[in-house]
NUVEX-791781 format. One record per residue (C-alpha): residue in three letters; chain; x, y, z. Coordinates in nm, 4 decimals. Each point is the difference from the previous one (the first is absolute). Example, Ala and Ser with C-alpha at 12.3 -4.5 7.8 and 13.67 -1.06 7.14 Angstrom:
2
<"ALA", "A", <1.2300, -0.4500, 0.7800>>
<"SER", "A", <0.1370, 0.3440, -0.0660>>
END
This chain:
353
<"UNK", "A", <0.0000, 0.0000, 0.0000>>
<"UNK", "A", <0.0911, 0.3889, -0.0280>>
<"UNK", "A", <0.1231, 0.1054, 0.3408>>
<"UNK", "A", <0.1972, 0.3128, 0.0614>>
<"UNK", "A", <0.1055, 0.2478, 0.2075>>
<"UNK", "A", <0.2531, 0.3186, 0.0079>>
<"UNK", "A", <0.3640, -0.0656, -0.0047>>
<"UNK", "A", <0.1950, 0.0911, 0.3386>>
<"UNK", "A", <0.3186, -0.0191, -0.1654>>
<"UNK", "A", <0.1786, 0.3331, -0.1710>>
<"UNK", "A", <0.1990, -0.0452, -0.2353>>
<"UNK", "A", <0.2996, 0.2209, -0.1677>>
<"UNK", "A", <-0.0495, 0.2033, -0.3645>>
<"UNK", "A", <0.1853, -0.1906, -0.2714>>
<"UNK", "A", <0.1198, 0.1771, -0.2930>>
<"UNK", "A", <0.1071, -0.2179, -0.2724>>
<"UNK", "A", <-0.0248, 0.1604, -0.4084>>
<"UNK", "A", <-0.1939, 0.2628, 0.0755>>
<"UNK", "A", <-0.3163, -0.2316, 0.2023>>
<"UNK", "A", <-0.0374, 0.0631, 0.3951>>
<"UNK", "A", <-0.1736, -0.3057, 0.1700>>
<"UNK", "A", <-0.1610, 0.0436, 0.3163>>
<"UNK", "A", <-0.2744, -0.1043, 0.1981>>
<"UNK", "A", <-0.3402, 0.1139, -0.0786>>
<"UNK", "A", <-0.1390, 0.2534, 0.2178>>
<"UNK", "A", <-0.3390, -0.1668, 0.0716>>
<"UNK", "A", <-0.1225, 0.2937, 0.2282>>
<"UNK", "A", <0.0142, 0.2000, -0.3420>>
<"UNK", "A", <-0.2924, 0.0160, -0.2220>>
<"UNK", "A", <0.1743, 0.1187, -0.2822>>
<"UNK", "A", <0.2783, -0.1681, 0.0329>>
<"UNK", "A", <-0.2305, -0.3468, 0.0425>>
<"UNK", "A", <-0.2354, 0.1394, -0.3086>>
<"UNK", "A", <0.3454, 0.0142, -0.2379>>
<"UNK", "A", <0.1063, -0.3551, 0.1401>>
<"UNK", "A", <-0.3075, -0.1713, -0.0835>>
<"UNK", "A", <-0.0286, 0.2048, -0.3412>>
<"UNK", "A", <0.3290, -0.1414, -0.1146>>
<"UNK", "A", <-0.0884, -0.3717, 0.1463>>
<"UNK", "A", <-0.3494, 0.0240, -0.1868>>
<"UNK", "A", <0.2200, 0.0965, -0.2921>>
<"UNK", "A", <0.1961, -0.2931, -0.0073>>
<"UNK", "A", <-0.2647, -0.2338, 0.0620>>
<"UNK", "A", <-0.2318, 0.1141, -0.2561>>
<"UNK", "A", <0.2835, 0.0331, -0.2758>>
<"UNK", "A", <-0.1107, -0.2466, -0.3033>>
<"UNK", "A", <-0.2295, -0.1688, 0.2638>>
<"UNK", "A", <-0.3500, 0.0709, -0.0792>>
<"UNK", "A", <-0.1061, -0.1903, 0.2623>>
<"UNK", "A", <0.2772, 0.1081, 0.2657>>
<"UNK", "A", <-0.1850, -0.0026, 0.3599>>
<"UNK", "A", <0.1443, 0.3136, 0.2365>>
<"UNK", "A", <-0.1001, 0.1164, 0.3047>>
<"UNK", "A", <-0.2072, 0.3311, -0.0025>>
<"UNK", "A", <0.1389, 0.2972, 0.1619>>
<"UNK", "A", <-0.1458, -0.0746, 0.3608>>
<"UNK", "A", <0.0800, -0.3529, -0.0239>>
<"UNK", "A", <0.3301, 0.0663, -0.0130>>
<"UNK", "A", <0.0042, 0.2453, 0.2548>>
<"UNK", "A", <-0.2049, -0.1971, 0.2569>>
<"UNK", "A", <0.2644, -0.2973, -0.0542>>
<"UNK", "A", <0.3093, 0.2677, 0.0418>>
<"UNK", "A", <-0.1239, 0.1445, 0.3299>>
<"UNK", "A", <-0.1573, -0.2947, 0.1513>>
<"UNK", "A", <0.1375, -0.2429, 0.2679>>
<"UNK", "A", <0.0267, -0.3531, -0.0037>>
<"UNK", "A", <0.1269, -0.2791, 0.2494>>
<"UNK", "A", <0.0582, -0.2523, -0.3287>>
<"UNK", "A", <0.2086, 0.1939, -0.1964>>
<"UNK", "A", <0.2180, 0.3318, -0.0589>>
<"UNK", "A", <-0.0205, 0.2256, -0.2644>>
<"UNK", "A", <0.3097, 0.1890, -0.1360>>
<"UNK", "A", <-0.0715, 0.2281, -0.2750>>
<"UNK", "A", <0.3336, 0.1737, -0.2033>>
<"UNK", "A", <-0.0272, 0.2249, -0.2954>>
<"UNK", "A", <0.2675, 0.0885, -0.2527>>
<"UNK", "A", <-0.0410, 0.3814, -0.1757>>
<"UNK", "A", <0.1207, 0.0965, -0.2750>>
<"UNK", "A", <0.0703, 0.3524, -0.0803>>
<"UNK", "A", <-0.2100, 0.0873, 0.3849>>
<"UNK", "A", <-0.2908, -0.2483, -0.1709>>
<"UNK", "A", <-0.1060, -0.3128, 0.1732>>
<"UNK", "A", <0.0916, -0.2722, -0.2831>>
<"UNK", "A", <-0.0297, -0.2817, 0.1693>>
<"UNK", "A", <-0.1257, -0.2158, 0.3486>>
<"UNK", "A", <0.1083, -0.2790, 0.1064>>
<"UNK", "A", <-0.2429, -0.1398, 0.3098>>
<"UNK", "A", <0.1720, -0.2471, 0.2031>>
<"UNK", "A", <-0.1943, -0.2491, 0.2548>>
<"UNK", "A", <0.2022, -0.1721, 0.2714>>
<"UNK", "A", <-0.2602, -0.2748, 0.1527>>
<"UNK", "A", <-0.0027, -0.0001, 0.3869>>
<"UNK", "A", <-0.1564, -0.3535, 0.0768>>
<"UNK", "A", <0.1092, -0.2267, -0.2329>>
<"UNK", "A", <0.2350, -0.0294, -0.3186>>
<"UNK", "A", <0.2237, 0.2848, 0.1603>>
<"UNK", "A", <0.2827, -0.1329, -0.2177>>
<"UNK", "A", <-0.1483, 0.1805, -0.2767>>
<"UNK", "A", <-0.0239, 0.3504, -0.1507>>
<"UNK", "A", <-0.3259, 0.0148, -0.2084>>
<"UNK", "A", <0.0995, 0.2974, -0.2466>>
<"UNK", "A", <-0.2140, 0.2266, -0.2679>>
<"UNK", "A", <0.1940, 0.2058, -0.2681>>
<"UNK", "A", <-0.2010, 0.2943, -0.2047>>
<"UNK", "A", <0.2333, 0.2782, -0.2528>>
<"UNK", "A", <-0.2664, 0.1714, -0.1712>>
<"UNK", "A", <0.0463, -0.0227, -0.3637>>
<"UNK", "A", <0.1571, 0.3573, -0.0900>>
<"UNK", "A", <0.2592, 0.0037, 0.2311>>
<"UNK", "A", <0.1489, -0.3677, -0.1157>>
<"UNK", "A", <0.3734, -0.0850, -0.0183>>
<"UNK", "A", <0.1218, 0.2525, 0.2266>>
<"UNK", "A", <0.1000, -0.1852, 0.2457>>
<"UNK", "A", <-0.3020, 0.0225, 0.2595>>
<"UNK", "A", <-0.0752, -0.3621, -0.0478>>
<"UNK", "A", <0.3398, -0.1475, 0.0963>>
<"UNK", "A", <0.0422, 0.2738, 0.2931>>
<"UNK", "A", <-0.3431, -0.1235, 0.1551>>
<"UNK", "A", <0.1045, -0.3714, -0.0498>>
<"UNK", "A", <0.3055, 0.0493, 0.1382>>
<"UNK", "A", <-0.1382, 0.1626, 0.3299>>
<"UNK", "A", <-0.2525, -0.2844, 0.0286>>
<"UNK", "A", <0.3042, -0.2496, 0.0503>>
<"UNK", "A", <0.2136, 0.2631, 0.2046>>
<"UNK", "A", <-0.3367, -0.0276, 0.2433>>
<"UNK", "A", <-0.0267, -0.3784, -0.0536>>
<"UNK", "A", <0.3519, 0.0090, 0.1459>>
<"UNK", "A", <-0.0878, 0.2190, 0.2217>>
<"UNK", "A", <-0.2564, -0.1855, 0.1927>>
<"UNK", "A", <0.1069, -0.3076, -0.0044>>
<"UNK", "A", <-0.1838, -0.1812, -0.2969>>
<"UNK", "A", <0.1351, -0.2782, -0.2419>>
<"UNK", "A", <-0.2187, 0.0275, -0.2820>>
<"UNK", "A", <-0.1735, 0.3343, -0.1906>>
<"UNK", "A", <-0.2710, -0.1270, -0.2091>>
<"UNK", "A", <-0.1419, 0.2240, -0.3043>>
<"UNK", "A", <-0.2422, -0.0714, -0.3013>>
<"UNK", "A", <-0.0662, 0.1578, -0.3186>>
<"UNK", "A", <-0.2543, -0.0471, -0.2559>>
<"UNK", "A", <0.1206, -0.1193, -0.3452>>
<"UNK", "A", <-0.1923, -0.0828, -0.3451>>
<"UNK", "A", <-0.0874, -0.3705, 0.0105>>
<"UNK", "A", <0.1874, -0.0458, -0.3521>>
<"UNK", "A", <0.2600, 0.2180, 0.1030>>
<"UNK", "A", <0.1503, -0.1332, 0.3146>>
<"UNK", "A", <0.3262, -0.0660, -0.1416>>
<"UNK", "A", <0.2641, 0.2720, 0.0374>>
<"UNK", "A", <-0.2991, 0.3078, 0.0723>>
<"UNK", "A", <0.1808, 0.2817, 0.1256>>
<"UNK", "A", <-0.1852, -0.0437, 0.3504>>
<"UNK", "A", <0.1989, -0.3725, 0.0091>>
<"UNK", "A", <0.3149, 0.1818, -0.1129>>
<"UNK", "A", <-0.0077, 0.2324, 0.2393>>
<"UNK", "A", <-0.0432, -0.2287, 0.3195>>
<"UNK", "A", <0.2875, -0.2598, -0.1310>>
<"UNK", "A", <0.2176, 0.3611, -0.0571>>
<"UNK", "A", <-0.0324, 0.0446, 0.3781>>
<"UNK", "A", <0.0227, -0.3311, 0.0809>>
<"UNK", "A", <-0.3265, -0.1670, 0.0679>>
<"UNK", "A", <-0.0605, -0.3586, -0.0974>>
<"UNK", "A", <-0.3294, -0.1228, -0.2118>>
<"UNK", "A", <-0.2513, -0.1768, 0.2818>>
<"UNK", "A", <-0.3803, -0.0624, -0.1482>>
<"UNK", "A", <-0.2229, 0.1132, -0.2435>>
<"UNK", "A", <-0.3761, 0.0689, 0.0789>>
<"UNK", "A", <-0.2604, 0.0782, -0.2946>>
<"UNK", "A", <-0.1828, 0.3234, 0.0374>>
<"UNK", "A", <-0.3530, -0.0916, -0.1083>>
<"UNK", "A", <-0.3172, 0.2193, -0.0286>>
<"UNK", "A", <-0.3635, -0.0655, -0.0179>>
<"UNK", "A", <-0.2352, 0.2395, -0.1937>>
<"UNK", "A", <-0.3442, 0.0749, 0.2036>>
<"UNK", "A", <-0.2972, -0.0572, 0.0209>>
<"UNK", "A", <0.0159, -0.3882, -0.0268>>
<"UNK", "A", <-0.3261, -0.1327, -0.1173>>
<"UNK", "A", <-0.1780, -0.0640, 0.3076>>
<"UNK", "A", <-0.1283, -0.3405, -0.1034>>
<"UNK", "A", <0.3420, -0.1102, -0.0543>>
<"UNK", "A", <0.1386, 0.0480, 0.3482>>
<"UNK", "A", <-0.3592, -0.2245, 0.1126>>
<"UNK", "A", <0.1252, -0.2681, -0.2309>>
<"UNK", "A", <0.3425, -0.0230, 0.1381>>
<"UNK", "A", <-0.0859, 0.0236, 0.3387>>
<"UNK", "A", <-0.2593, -0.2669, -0.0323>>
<"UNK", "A", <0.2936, -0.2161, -0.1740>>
<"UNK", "A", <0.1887, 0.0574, 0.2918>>
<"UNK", "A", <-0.2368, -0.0346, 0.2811>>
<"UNK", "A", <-0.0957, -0.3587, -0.1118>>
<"UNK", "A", <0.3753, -0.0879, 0.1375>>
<"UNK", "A", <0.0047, 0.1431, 0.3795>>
<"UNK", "A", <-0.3407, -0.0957, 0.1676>>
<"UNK", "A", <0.0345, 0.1023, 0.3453>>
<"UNK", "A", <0.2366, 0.2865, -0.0914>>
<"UNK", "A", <-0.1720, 0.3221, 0.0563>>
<"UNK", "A", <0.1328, 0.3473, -0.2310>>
<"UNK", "A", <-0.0714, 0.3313, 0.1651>>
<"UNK", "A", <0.0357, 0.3353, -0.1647>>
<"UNK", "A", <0.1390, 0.2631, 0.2403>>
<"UNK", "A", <0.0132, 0.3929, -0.1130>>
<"UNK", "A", <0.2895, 0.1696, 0.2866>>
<"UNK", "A", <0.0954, -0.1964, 0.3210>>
<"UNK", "A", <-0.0947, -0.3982, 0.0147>>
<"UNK", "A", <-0.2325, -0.1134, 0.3282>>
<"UNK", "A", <0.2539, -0.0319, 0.2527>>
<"UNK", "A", <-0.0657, -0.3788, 0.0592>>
<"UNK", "A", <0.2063, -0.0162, -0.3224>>
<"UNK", "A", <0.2673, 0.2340, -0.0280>>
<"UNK", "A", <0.2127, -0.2217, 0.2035>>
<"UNK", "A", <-0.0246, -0.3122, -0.2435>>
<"UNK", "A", <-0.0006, 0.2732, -0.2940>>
<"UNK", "A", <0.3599, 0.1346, 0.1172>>
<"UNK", "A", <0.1176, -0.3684, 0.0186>>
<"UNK", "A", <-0.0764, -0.0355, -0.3646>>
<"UNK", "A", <0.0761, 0.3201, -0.1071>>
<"UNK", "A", <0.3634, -0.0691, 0.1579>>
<"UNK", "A", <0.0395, -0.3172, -0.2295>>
<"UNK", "A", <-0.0266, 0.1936, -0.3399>>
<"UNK", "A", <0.3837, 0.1015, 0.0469>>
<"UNK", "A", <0.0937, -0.3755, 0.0034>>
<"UNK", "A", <-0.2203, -0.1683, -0.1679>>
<"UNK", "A", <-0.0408, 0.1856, -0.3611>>
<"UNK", "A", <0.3305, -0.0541, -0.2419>>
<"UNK", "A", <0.2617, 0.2869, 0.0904>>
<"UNK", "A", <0.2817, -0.1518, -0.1802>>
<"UNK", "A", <0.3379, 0.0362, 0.0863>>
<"UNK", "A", <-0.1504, 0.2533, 0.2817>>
<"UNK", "A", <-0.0098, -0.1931, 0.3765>>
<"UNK", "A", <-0.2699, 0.1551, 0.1877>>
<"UNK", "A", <-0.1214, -0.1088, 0.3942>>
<"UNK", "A", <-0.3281, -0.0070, 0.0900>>
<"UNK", "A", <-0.1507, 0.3336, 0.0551>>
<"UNK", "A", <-0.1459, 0.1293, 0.3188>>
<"UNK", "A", <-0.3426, 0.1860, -0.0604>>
<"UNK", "A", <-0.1928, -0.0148, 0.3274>>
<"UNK", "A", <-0.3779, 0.1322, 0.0897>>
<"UNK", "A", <0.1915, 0.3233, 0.1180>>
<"UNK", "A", <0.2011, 0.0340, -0.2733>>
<"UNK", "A", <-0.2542, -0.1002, -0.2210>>
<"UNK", "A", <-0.2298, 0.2853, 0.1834>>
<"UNK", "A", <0.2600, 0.2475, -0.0700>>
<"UNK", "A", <0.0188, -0.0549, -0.3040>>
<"UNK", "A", <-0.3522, 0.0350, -0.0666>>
<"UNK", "A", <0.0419, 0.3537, 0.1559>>
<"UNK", "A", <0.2436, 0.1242, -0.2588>>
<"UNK", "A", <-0.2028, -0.1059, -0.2788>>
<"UNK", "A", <-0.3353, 0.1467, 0.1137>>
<"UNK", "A", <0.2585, 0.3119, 0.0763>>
<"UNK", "A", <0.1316, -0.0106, -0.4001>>
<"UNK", "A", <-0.3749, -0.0164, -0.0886>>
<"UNK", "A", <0.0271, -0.3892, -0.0874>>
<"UNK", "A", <-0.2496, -0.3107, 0.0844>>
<"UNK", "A", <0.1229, -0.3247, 0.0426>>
<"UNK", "A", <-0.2187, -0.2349, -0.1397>>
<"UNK", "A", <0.0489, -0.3390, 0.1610>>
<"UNK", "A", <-0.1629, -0.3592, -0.1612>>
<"UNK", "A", <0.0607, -0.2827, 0.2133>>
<"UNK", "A", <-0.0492, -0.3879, 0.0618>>
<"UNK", "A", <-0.1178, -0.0867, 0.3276>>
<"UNK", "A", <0.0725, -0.4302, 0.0617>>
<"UNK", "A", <-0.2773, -0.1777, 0.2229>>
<"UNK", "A", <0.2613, 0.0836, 0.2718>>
<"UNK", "A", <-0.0658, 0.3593, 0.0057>>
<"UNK", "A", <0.3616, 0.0731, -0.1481>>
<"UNK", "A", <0.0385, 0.2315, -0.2852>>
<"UNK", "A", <0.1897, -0.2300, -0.2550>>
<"UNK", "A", <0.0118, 0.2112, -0.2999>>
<"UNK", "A", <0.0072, 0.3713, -0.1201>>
<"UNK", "A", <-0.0193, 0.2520, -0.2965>>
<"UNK", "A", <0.0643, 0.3257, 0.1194>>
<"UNK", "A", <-0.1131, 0.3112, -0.2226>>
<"UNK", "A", <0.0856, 0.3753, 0.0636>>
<"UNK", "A", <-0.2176, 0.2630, -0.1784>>
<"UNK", "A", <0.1428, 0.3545, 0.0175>>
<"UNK", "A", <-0.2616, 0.3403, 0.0029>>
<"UNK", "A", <0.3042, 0.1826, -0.1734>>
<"UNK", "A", <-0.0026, -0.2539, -0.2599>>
<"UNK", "A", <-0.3228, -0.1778, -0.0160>>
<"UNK", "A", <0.0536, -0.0941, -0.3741>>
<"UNK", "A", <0.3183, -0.2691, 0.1551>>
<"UNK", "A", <-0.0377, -0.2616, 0.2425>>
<"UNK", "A", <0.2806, -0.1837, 0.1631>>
<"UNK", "A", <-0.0023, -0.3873, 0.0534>>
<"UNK", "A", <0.2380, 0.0152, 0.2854>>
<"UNK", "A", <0.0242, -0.3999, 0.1159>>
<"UNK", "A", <-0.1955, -0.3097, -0.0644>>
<"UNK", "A", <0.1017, -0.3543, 0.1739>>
<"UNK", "A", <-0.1619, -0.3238, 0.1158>>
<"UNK", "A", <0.1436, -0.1689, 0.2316>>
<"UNK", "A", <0.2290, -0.3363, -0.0240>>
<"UNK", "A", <-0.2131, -0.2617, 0.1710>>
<"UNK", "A", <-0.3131, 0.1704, -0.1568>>
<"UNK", "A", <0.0515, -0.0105, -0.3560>>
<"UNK", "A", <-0.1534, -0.1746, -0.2769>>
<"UNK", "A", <-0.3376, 0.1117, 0.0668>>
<"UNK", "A", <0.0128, 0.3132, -0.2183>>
<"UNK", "A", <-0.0021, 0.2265, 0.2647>>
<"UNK", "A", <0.2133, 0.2466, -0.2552>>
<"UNK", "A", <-0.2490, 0.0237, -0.2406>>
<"UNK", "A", <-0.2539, 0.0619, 0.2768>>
<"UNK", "A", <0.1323, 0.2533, 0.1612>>
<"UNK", "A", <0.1078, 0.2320, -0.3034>>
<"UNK", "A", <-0.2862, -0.1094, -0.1434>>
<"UNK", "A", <-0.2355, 0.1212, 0.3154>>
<"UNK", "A", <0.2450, 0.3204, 0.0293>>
<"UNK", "A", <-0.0584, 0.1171, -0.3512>>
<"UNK", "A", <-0.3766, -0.0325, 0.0544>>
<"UNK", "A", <0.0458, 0.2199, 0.2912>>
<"UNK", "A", <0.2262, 0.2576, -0.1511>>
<"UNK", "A", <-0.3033, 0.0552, -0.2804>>
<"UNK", "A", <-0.2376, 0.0892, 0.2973>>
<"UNK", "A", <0.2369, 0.1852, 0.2352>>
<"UNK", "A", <0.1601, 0.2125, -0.3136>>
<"UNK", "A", <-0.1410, -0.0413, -0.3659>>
<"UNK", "A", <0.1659, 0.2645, -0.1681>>
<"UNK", "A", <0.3046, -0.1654, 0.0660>>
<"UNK", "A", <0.1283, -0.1020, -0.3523>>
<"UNK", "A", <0.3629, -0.2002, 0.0315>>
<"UNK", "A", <0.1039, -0.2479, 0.2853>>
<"UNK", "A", <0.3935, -0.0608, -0.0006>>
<"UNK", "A", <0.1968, -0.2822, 0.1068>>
<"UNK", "A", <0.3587, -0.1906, 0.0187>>
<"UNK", "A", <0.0582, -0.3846, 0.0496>>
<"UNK", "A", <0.3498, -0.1504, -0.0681>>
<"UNK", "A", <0.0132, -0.1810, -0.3315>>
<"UNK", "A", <0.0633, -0.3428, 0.1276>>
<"UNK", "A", <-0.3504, 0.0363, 0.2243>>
<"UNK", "A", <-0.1684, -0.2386, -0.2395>>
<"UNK", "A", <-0.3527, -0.0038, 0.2540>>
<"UNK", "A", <-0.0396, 0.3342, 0.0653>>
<"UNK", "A", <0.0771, 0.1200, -0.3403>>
<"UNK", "A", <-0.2657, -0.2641, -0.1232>>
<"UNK", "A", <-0.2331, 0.1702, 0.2210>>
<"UNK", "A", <0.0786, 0.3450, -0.1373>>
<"UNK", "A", <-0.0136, -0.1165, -0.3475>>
<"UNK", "A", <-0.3223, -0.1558, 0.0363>>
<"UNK", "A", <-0.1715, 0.3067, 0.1288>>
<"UNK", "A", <0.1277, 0.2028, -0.3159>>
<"UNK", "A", <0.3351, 0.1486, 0.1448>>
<"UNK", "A", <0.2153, 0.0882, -0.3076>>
<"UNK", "A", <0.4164, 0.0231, 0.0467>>
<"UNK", "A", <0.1199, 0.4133, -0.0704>>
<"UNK", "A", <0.3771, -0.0576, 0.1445>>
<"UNK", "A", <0.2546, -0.1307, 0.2159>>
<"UNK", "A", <0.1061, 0.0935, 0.3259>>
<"UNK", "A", <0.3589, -0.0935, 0.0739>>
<"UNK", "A", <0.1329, -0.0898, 0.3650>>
<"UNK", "A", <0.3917, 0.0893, 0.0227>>
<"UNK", "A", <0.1982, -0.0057, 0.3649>>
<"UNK", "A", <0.3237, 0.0736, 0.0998>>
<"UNK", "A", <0.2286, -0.1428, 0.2729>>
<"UNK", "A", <0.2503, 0.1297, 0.1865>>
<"UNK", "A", <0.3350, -0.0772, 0.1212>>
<"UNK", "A", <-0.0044, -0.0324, 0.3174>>
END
């Protein structure tokens, strides 16, 4: 999930060719409003479909405080104009071996050297704290994978290839009789299963069990060469979480299997934005080891997307990523009319020591 909160740590002004890098000064409204100008920039740049944060989603996420992760957000200027960010998480409760990393240059202000200053000061802070391993990702073509400039650029700085997920998007509204049909189809497999569509926090009787599936997803889908742990998402966490979306003007939209046991056993989580109601976010979807084979996968996106049409029809695109080699889950996907748009590549590098 998308936890943040302000950085405690000052850093020095480097000067390198002309670009000053720096951390962002999140208690600036201008200075926040140039950042995310220049990230929305980047991520929008021969991406039609490119999904960025609106301006108070991004600020909400800068200023808030979380007990999961930290947020460190750097900018590079060029010429006294913010270029580039680079957000850095450093997880709190689990995988802290690991940097998690985003790199945005807006377009015009390319190949001056803002993207290798900010990449540089995410390792110098990977060093810095203690962490092995900075993970980043960049989206790629699909057909053009194979020496893009983004892959170029991470192997120039010395990151190593890890996975490859496939971005895939599904144009709304589905026709409703459709979703009926496949969740009939899937309901005939898991009698005694119950699916419940949630819209914000779960019941509390099953945000416990929720949380201890939720904190599977890390493991359990492909990463690659990546080695996560098990994540730690608890009812409080989950809670605060919750509070930082409703904050960013977000709604969680939560579909989930319920076993005769009363345990929540699988999950499709959807997040619908009022800053950008047109895009809607599948965030997670899993079912559970000793609980699969009763197409509880199909049910619950199935049951989620039946939601999302009464909860927000003017919502027109939902987005999603599942590594390559997920043969079930991209089945799944396929079968309710996802269709592939590009590739997300997973690089890492390690460092001595």
């Amino acid at each position: 999930m998308e936890t943040t909160t302000d950085s405690p740590v000052t850093l020095r002004d480097d000067v390198a060719h002309g670009v000053v890098v720096r951390p962002l000064d999140i208690h600036d409204d201008a200075e926040v409003a140039a950042a995310h100008e220049a990230s929305n920039a980047s991520k929008k740049y021969q991406r039609p479909w490119g999904k960025t944060w609106s301006l108070r989603e991004m600020t909400v996420q800068l200023r808030s405080e979380s007990t999961v992760e930290r947020l460190e957000p750097i900018v590079a200027l060029v010429d006294g104009r913010v270029a580039g960010l680079a957000l850095l998480w450093f997880p709190l409760l689990d995988n802290t071996q690991f940097t998690w990393a985003e790199l945005d240059v807006d377009p015009e202000l390319r190949h001056r050297g803002a993207g290798s200053a900010l990449i540089e000061r995410m390792i110098e802070r990977t060093r810095e704290e203690g962490r092995r391993t900075v993970l980043v990702e960049t989206n790629v073509p699909d057909d053009a994978r194979e020496g893009h400039p983004h892959a170029r650029f991470a192997e120039r700085h010395g990151f190593t290839y890890a996975n490859t997920e496939i971005r895939r998007i599904l144009d709304l509204p589905l026709d409703p009789g459709r979703l009926t049909e496949l969740a009939a189809g899937a309901a005939a497999h898991h009698e005694g299963y119950r699916i419940e569509f949630h819209r914000g926090s779960l019941p509390e009787e099953l945000q416990a069990s929720y949380c201890e599936c939720w904190n599977q997803l890390a493991v359990d889908a492909p990463t690659g060469e990546v080695d996560f742990e098990e994540e730690a998402l608890s009812p409080e966490t989950y809670l605060e979480e919750l509070g930082r979306l409703q904050a960013q003007g977000r709604t969680m939209l939560h579909t989930v299997a319920i076993a005769p046991s009363g345990e929540v056993v699988a999950y499709n989580d959807l997040v619908v934005s009022a800053d950008d109601p047109d895009e809607v976010m599948q965030w997670g979807t899993l079912v559970r080891k000793d609980h699969r084979g009763h197409r509880l996968g199909m049910a619950v996106k199935a049951r989620g997307l039946q939601g999302l049409a009464e909860v927000a029809p003017e919502a027109k695109r939902v987005q999603t990523c599942n590594a390559e080699q997920n043969a079930h889950m991209v089945g799944v996907n396929v079968e309710l009319g996802f269709r592939r748009v590009e590739a997300l590549l997973a690089y890492q590098r390690h460092l001595d020591g």
